[in-house]
Structures are given as structure tokens and as C-alpha cells.
C-alpha positions as CSV (number, residue, x, y, z in Angstrom):
1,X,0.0,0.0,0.0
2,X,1.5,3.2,-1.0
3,X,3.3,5.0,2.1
4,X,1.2,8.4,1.4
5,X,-2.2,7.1,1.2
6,X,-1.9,5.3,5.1
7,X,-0.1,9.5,6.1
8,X,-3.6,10.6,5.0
9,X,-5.6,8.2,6.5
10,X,-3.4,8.2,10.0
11,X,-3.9,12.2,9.5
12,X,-7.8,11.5,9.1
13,X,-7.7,9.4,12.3
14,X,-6.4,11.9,14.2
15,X,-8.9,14.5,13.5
16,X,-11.4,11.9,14.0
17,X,-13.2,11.8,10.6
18,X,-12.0,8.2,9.4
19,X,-14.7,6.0,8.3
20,X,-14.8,2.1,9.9
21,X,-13.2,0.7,6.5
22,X,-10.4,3.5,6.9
23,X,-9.8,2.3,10.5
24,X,-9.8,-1.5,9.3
25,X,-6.8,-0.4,6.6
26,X,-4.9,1.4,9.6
27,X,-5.0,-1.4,11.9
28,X,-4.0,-3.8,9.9
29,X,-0.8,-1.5,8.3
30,X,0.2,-1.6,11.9
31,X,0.1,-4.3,13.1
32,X,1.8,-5.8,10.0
33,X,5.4,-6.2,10.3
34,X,6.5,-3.5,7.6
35,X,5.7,-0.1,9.1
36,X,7.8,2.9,8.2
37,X,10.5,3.9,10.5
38,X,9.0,7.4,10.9
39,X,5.8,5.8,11.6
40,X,6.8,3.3,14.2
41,X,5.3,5.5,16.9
42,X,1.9,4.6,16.3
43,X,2.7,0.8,15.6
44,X,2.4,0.5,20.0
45,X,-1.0,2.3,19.8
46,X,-2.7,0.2,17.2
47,X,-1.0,-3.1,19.4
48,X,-3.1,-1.8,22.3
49,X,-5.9,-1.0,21.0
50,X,-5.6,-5.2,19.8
51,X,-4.7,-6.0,23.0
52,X,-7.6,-4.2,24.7
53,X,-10.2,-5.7,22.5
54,X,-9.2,-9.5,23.5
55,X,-10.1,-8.6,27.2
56,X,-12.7,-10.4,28.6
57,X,-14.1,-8.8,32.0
58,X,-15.4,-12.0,33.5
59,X,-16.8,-10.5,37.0
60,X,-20.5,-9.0,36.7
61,X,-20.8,-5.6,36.8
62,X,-22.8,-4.5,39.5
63,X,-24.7,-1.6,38.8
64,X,-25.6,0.9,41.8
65,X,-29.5,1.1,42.0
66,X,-30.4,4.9,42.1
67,X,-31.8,5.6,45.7
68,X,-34.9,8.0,45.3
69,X,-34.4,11.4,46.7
70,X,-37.3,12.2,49.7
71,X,-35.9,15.4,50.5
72,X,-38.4,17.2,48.3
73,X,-41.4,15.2,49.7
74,X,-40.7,16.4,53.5
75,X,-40.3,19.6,52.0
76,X,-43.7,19.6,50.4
77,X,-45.3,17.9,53.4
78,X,-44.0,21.0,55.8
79,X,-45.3,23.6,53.6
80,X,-48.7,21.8,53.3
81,X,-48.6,21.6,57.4
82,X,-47.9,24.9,57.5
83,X,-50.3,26.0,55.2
84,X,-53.0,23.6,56.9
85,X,-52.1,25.1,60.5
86,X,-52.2,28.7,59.4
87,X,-56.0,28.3,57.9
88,X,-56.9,26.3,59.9
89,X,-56.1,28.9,62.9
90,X,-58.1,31.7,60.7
91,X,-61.4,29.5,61.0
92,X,-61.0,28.8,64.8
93,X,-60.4,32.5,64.8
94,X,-63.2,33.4,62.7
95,X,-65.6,31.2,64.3
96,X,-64.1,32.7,68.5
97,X,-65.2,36.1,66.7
98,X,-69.1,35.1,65.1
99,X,-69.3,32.9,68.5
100,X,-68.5,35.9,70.7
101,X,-70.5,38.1,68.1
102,X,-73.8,36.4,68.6
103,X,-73.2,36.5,72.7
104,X,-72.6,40.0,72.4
105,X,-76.4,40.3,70.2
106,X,-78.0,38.1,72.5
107,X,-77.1,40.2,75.5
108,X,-77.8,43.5,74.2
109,X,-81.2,42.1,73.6
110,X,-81.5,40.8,77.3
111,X,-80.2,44.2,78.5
112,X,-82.7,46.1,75.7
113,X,-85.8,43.4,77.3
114,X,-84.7,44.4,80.8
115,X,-84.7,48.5,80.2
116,X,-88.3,48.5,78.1
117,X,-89.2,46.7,81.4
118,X,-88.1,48.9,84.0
119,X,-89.2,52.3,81.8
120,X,-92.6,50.4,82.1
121,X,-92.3,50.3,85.7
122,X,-91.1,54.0,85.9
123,X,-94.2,54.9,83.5
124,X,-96.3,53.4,86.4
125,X,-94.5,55.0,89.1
126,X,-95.0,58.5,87.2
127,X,-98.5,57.7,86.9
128,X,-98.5,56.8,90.9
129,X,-96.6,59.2,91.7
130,X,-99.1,62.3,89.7
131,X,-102.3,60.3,91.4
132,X,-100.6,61.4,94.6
133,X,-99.9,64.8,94.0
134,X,-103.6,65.4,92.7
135,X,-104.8,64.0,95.9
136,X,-102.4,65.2,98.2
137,X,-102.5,68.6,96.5
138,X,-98.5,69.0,96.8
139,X,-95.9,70.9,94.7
């Protein structure tokens, strides 16, 4: 094979454009026994790359199972309790205030009932009391 046609294709390879057929023609160049002198260099890195490929890994790889991440979920649970407590403290709230609002109505009206009452019994005593003076004849 012509010495200038395996310079391109080593150049090729080292820019990373060479096809899988221009790979093929490499490897074997190298790892034939005439190689150029100036081109002995990358006779050891073809002879790995040979060597690699023959390896057989013979344990199992053990993959790592991926451990789920909670840290969001107690996140999201303490805003929700959060949320939860703080509306939930503006309905107790709410309902102290209509609760103490319709105590406060319902003892107006006792206290209104219990005035109309006693200005009924001072209408009575006014009436008493004029009987008197008309019969009594004081000032």
C-alpha cells in the first residue's frame, strides 16, 4: 500500500473523521510487520488497542440502583402543614369572633328586654306618683 495514502488516513484518524473501513486499513498496516521507521510511533497504539479488544471482564458488573431522593417530599409535606395550621387557625379565629359576636347580640337584647321593662315600671311610678300629687294637692 502506498506510504502516502496510510499518512492521510493516519492524519484522518487523528482528527477523528476516518470511516470504519479507513480504521480496518490502519489497523491492519500496523500491526503488519513493515511499518515505516517514521511511523513506528503509532505501531504501540494500534498493538493496544488489539490487545484491549481480547479482554474479557469476567466479574459481573454490578450496577448501583439509584436511591430515590425524599428530600423534596418532606419539604412539600412541611409547607402543606404549615399551610393547613395557618388556615386552619383563621377558622378557629373566625368562628371565637361570630361565637362571641352572637353573645354580644344576645345580650344586648337581654339588657334592651330588661330596660323596656323597667321604663314600664317608671311609666307606672309616674303615673302613681301624679295620682298622689292630685290628691295630696303638693308641689
Amino acid at each position: 500500500m502506498e506510504l502516502s495514502k496510510i499518512e492521510n488516513l493516519l492524519d484522518k484518524y487523528l482528527e477523528a473523521t476516518t470511516t470504519l473501513q479507513e480504521e480496518a486499513v490502519l489497523k491492519n498496516y500496523f500491526l503488519s510487520d513493515n511499518v515505516a521507521p517514521h511511523l513506528e510511533v503509532y505501531k504501540s497504539m494500534f498493538l493496544c488497542f488489539a490487545k484491549s479488544k481480547l479482554e474479557i471482564l469476567e466479574k459481573p458488573i454490578q450496577f448501583k440502583k439509584e436511591k430515590k431522593n425524599w428530600k423534596w417530599l418532606s419539604v412539600a409535606a412541611s409547607v402543606v402543614l404549615l399551610f393547613s395550621v395557618y388556615t386552619g387557625n383563621n377558622y378557629v379565629q373566625e368562628q371565637k369572633a361570630k361565637a362571641q359576636y352572637i353573645e354580644v347580640i344576645n345580650t344586648l337584647k337581654l339588657l334592651s328586654t330588661n330596660l323596656n321593662k323597667s321604663n314600664e315600671a317608671m311609666e307606672s311610678l309616674y303615673v302613681y306618683e301624679d295620682t298622689l300629687k292630685k290628691i295630696f294637692k303638693t308641689k
